[in-house]
Each structure stands twice: as C-alpha cells, then as structure tokens.
VMD Tcl script that draws the C-alpha trace (Angstrom):
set ca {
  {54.59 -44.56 37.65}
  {54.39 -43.14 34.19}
  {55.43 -40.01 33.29}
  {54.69 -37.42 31.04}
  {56.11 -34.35 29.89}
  {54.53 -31.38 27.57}
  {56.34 -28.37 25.72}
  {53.51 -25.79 24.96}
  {54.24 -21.98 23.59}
  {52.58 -19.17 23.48}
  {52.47 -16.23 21.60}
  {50.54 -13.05 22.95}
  {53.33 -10.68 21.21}
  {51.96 -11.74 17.71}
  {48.55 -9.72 18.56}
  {50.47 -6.47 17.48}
  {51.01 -7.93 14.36}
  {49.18 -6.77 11.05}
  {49.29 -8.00 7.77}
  {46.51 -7.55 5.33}
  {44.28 -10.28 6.51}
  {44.35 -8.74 9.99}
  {45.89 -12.29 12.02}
  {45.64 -12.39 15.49}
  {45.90 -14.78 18.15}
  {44.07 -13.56 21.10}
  {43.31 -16.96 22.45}
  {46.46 -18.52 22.62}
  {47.58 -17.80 26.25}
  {44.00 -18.95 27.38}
  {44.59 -22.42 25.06}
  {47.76 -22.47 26.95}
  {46.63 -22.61 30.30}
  {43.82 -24.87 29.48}
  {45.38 -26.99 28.08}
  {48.02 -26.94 30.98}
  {45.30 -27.18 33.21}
  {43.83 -30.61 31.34}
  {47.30 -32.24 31.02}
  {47.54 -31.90 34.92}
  {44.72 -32.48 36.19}
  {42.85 -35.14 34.01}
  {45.93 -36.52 32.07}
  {48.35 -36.30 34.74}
  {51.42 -35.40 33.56}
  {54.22 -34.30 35.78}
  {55.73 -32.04 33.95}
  {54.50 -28.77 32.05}
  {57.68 -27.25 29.84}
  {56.40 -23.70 28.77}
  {58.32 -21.33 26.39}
  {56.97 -17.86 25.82}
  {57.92 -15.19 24.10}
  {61.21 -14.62 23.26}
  {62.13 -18.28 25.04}
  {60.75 -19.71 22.28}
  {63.33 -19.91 20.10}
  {65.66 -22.27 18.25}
  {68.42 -22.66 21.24}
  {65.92 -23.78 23.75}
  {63.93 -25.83 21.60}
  {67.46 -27.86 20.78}
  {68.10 -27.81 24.57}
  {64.56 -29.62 25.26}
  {64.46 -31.84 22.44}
  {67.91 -33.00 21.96}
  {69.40 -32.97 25.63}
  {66.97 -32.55 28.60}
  {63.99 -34.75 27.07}
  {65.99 -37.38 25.85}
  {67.25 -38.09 29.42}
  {64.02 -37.74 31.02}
  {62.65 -40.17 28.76}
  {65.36 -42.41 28.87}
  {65.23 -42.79 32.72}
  {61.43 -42.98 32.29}
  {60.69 -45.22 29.27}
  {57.01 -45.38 29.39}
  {56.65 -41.50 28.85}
  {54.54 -39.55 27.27}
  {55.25 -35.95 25.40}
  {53.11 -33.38 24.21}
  {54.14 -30.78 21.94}
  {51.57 -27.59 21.62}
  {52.59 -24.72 19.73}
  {49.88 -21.84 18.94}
  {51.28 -18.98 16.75}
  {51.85 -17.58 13.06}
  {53.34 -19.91 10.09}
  {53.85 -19.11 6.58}
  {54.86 -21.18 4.06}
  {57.28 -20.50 1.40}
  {59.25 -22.56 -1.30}
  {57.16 -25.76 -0.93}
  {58.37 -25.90 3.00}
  {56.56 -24.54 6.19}
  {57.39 -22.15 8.86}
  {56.90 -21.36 12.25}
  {57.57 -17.54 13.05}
  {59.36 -16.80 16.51}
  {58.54 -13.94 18.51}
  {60.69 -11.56 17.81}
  {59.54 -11.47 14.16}
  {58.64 -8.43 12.32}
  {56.30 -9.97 9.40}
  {53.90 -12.61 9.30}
  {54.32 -12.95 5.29}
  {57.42 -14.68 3.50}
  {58.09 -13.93 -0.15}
  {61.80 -14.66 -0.08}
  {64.28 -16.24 2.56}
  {65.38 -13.33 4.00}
  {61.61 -13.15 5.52}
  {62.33 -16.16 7.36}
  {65.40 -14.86 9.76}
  {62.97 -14.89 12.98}
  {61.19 -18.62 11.77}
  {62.29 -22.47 12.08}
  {61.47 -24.64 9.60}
  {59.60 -27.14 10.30}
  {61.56 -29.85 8.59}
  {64.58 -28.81 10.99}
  {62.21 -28.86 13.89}
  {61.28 -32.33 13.46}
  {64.96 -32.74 12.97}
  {65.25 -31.04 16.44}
  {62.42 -33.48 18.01}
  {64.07 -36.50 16.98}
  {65.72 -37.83 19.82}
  {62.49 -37.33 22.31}
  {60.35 -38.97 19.85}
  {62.28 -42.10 19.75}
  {62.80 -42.02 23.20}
  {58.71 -41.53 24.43}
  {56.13 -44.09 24.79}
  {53.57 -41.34 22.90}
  {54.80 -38.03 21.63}
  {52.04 -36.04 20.01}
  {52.31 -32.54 18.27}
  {49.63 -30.00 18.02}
  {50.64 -26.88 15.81}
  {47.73 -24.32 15.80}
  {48.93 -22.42 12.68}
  {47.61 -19.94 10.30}
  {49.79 -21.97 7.14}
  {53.35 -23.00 7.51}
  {52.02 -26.68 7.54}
  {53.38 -27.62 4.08}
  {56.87 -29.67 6.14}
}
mol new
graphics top color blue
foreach p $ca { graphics top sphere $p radius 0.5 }
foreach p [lrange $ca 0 end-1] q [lrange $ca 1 end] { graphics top cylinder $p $q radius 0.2 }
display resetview
C-alpha cells in the first residue's frame, strides 16, 4: 500500500498583524482544512502532520524533516510528502524568509528583523533527508515575498 504523508501550517495569529500594505491571511485555516480534507479523501494519504501556531517553528520542523519522516519513508519507500505552508515571507539580502508565529513584524530591513523567521535556504537544508527518502515530495508556500531562496 502506498503511503503518504503531508506537513501543512497555518497561521491565523498573523491576522493581527499590520504593516502598511494592510497583509492578512484570513483564509489560511480554511486552505488548511481543505486541503486536509482533499489529501484524505481523494488523494489518500494516511497521514496529515499539522503545525500551528507557535508549533511551527524551527525545532519541530527539524524533528519532522530530519528524524520522524526520514524513517517513515524509509520503511515505506514508495511515499509521497506534501509540504503546505500559508503565511507571511519577506525577503531580505537577496535570500527569502518565512516568518514564524510569534513574530512581531512582517517587514525586514536588517537581520535583526529576522529573529522569529527561517530561511528558506536552511529549510530546504532541513527537508533534505525526506526528500531523498519520498517517492514525490512537493512544496506549496503561499507567501506574500520571501520566495527569493
């Protein structure tokens, strides 16, 4: 039987962020769940992996992608992954970001900006091992910038 795993995030905290062009992402829990609801149902996958909030963050994204997928995938070798994120990015000094929850701005104009984001070069980093260990692995970043990694 194949299996198939997805890591999807969502970000409903962001909505009390401002900046000057007025962000928000009021969909993203309901882009979440459908998509959830797809990958079951129609795709079937087995396994949903959902980090919200404050879960999202650097030391559970390492966990998944470095340790727990890896084995999965390794004990299933046909797998597929998924990888959804919907939230803020910036980008800054010719790299992109993603911004965690906790963050305070949405806007980066020097490093020190960047102490609630992950870099998206050191998240593919992270996302190594799973993607040479799944059949597929896809990633879908919904993104206001931060795409420049």
């Amino acid at each position: 039987m194949k299996q198939s795993h997805v890591r999807s995030r969502s970000s409903p905290a962001y909505q009390s962020i401002q900046t000057c062009e007025k962000l928000a992402i009021a969909s993203a829990a309901s882009d979440i769940e459908m998509l959830r609801t797809a990958l079951i149902d129609k795709l079937l996958f087995d396994e949903i992996i959902t980090l919200q909030e404050e879960n999202f963050n650097y030391d559970n994204l390492r966990y998944i992608f470095e340790n727990y997928l890896p084995d999965v995938l390794q004990a299933n070798p046909r797998s597929r992954v998924v990888f959804c994120v919907s939230g803020h990015g910036s980008d800054f000094d010719d790299h992109g970001f993603l911004y965690l929850a906790k963050t305070k701005s949405i806007t980066a104009n020097r490093y020190s900006d960047l102490t609630d984001a992950i870099n998206l070069t050191s998240l593919k980093t992270l996302m190594a091992p799973t993607m040479r260990n799944a059949q597929h692995f896809l990633a879908l970043i919904n993104a206001c910038n931060g795409l420049l990694s």
